[in-house]
N, C-alpha and C positions, 0 to 999 in steps of 0.2 A: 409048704411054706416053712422057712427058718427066718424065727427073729422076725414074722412079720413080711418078710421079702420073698418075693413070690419066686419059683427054681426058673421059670422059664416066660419067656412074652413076646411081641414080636420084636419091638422097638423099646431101647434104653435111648432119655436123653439123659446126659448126664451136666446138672446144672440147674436151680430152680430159680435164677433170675428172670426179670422179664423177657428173656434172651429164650431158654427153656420153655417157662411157661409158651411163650409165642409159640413155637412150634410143637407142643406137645395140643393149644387147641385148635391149631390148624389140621394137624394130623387125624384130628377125631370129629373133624368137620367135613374131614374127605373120607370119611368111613373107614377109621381106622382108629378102631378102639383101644387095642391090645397095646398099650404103649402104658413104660414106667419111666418117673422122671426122678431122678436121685439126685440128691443134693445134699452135701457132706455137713452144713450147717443148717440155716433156718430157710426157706422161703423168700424169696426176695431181699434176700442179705448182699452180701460182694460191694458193686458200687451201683446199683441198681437203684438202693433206698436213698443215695444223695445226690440223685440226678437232680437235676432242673428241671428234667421235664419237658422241654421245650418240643412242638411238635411241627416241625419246617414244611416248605413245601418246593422250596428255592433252591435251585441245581444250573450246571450248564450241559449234563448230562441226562440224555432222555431215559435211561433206564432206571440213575437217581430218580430223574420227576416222580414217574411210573412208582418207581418202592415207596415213594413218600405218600403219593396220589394213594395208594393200596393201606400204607399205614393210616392214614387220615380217617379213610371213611372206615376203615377196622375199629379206629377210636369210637369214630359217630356213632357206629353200630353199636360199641359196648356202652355208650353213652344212654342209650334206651334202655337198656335192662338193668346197670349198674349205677352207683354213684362214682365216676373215676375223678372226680373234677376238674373234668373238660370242659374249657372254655375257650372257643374259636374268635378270638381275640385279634387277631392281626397282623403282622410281624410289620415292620419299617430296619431296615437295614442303609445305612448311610453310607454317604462318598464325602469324603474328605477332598477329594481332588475331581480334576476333570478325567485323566486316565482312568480314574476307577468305576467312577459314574459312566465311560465309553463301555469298562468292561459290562457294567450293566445289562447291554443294551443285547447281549448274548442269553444273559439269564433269560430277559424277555422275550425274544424271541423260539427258546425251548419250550416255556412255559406255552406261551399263545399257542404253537404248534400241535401239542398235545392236550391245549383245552383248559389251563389253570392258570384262572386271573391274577393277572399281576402288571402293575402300571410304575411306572416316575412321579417321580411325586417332586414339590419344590420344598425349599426349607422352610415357608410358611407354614406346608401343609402338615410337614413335621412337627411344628410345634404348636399348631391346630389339635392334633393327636397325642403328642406330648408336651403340655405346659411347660414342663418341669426342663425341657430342653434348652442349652444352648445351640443355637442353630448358625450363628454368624458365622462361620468360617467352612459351611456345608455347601457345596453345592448342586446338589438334591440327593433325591433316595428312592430306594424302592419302596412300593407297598404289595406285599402280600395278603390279600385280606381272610386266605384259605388259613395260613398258621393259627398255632393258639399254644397249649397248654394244658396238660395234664398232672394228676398226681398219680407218679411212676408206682408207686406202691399198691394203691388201690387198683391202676389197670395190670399190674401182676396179677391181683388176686382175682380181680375179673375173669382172665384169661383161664387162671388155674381152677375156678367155681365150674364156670363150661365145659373147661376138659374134664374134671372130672365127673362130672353129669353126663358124659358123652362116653363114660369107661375110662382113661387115664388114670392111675396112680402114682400119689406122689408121694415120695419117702426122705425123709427127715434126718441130717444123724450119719446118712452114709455115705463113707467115702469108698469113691473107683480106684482101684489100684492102676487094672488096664482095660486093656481091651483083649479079650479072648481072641484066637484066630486058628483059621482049619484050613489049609490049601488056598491062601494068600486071601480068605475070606473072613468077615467077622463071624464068630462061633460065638460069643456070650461078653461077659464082664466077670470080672472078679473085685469084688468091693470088697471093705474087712468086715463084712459079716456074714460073705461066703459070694457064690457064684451065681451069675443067672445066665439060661442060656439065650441067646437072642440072635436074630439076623440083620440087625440096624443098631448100628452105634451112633447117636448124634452130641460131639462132644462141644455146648454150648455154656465152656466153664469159665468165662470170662478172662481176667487176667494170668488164672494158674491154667488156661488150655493148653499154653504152649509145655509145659511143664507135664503135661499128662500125655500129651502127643508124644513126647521125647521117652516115653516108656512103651511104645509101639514103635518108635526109630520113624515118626512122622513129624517133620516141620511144620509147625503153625508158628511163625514169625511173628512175635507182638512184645513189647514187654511196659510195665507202668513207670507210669510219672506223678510226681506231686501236683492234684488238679483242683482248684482255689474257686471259691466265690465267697462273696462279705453279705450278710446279712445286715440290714441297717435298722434303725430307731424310724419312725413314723414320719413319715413326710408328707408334707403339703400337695395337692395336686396329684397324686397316684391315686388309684380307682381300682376295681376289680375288673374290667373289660379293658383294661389300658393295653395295649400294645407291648408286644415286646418289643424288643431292639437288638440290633447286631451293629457294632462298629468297629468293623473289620480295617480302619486303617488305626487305631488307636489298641486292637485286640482285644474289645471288651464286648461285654453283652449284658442284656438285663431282662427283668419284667418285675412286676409290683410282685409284692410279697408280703399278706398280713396286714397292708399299710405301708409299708416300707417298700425297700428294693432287695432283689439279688443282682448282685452284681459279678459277674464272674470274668475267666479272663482265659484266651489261650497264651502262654505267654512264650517269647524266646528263650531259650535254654534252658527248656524245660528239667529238674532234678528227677533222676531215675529213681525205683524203688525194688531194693532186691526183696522177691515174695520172702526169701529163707530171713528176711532182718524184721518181717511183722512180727507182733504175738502173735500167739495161739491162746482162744482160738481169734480171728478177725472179723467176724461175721458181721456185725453192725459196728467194726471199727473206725477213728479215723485216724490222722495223723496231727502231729503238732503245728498248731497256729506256724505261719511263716512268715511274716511282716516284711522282713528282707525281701522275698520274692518276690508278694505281692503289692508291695508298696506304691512301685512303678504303674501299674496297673490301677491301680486308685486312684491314683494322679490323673489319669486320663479320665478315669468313669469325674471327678471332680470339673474334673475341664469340660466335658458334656454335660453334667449335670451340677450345676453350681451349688445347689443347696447341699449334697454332697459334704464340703467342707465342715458344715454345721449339723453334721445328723450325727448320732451314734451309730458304730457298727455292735451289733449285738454278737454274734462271732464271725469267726474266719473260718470256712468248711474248709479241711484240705482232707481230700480220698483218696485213695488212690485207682486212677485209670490208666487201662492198657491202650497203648497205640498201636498198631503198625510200622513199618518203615517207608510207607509211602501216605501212611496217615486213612487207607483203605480199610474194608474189613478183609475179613475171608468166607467163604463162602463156598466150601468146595467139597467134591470125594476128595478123601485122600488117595495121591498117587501111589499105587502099590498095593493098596488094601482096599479093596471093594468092599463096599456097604459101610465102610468109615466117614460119617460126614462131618464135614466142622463150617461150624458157625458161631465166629469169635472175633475179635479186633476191631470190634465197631469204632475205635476209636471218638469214643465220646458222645456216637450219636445211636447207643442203641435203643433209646427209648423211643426216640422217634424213626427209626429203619426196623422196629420190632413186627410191627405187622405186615409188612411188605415182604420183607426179609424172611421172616417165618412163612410165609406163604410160599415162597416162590421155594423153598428147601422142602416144604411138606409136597408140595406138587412133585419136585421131582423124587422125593423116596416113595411115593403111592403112584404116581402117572408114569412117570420114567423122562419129564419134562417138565422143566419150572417154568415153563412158560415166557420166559425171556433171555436174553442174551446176559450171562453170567461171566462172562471172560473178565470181567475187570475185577472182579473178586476172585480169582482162581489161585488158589495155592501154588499152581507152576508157575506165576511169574516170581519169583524168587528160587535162589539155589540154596545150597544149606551152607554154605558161608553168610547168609542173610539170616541164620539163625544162631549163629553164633552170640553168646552173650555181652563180649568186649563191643562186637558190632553193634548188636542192639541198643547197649547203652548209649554210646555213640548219637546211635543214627534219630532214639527217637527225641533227643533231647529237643531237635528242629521242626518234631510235627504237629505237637497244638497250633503254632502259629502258622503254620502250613494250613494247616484247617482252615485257616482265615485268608488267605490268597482268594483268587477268583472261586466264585461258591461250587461247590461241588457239587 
């Protein structure tokens, strides 16, 4: 041992967000202890600790359901042993329109197929479930009664108690410079407080992944954007089992919070953020209130929710999150370098694709099979002009509100 850091193990992840954690304890679930998980600042730091939280279940894609269906009952389960503050609450996601409420009708029928309830609902029953709603100008909604909520922090540390009960180490403090390699294979890491050797790289470093890959000459296409939700003052009518909400033709979203709301937004043109313009260090950083941006976006949660006007916001979170260029994550070996895995670009929804997601990457570096069809997350569909940074900026300024398109 140097500095604590052990010379050799089987498996480095490198990242201790809920991203890491996820697959550091799936990996010692499949019997595979010999795993260290490095993380260059604190535990749960990055943008992990200003999620929302939100735990979906709502897809048009049967392999989405299936990682959601995997995440959910991962939560339940850590729900038994741990305090995460899981609360299987609801979702209600609205149509503004008759097109959107047709698109609907696709979610449901994915959902039914594979087993996870989910109905239409009318705008009565909307604000049967949400008082506090304006409902006149809806033309109904879904309900998912599977979604809820969790606190993203405490299921890190869930995650990270089992794995480390199960053998996993986790270290604090250190940063990966690369990835070692020996005959186009991974040999070890090299962090700045020396080297370890190892035969699994899994680079789950959120928004700097792409930036760590490009010191192995691997693409992982992502880069961040300024991403907002408003804290508010006490309102009338919100409850702790309230539902949350998605209103994907206004871009906004919510659930009760304390008494109040979070309300958040994906919004159009979205602002990029160069990692090299944060401080140091960023670990539990955020960025500057943005009112200009999110203003637009109030205006709507206001029009849904009338009382709204008359509440305080207690503050304006802005973090920074990485997207994609197609708003996907990644999910892949890297091309070229065997035993290089990444899992990164969740774009926004890694708290809720953490257990599914962590699953289906631990099965294939222990089985040699994740158990389902992975092609939509694969690092080959992009060329390395899709990593190019003038691109990036570009491209991902369109994909929060792409996130809100038909569900995903």
């Amino acid at each position: 041992m140097r500095g604590g850091l052990p010379t050799n193990t089987r498996i480095v992840v490198i990242g201790g967000g809920v991203i890491g954690a996820s697959v550091a304890w799936h990996l010692t679930r499949l019997g595979c202890p010999d795993v260290v998980v490095l993380e260059r600042g604190q535990i749960g730091c990055g943008t992990t600790w200003h999620s929302a939280g939100n735990i979906v279940r709502m897809s048009t894609d049967p392999v989405a359901v299936e990682i959601y269906a995997q995440s959910a009952s991962v939560v339940a389960e850590l729900d038994q042993r741990h305090t995460i503050g899981w609360r299987p609450c609801g979702r209600v996601m609205l149509a503004r329109t008759q097109e959107r409420f047709q698109e609907f009708e696709t979610i449901i029928r994915t959902l039914q197929r594979q087993g996870t309830p989910v109905e239409s609902i009318s705008p009565a029953e909307v604000q049967a479930k949400l008082p506090l709603m304006n409902t006149d100008d809806l033309v109904g909604a879904l309900w998912s009664p599977g979604d809820g909520r969790v606190d993203p922090t405490a299921l890190t540390a869930a995650y990270c108690r089992e794995a480390k009960q199960n053998g996993a180490r986790f270290f604090e403090g250190v940063e990966v410079k690369q990835a070692l390699t020996e005959k186009g294979a991974v040999s070890g890491v090299e962090t700045d407080q020396g080297q370890i050797k190892c035969e699994v790289v899994v680079n789950c470093a959120g928004m700097w992944a792409r930036d760590l890959g490009l010191r192995n000459h691997i693409d992982i296409p992502l880069y961040a954007v300024e991403h907002f939700y408003a804290l508010t003052e006490t309102l009338d009518d919100t409850y702790p089992q309230m539902p949350t909400f998605r209103d994907p033709d206004g871009l906004i979203y919510g659930r009760e919070e304390v008494g109040g709301l979070l309300v958040g937004c994906f919004d159009r043109e979205a602002l990029p953020v160069r990692l090299s313009d944060l401080p140091t260090p960023f670990e539990f950083g955020l960025l500057n209130e943005n009112w200009d941006q999110f203003l637009p976006y109030m205006e709507q949660a206001i029009h849904r929710i009338p009382a709204l006007a008359d509440c305080g916001v207690r503050t304006l979170v802005n973090g920074p999150e990485s997207f994609t260029p197609d708003a996907e994550a990644h999910l892949d070996e890297a091309p070229g370098l065997k035993n290089y895995f990444v899992l990164a670009g969740l774009s926004s929804s890694g708290v809720t694709r953490s257990g599914g997601m962590g699953g289906a990457l631990a099965r294939w570096i222990v089985e040699g099979d994740p158990g389902m069809d992975l092609s939509r997350y694969s690092l080959k569909r992009f060329g390395p002009e899709h990593n190019e940074e003038s691109f990036l900026r570009q491209q991902v300024r369109d994909m929060p509100s792409a996130h809100f398109g038909l569900e995903r």
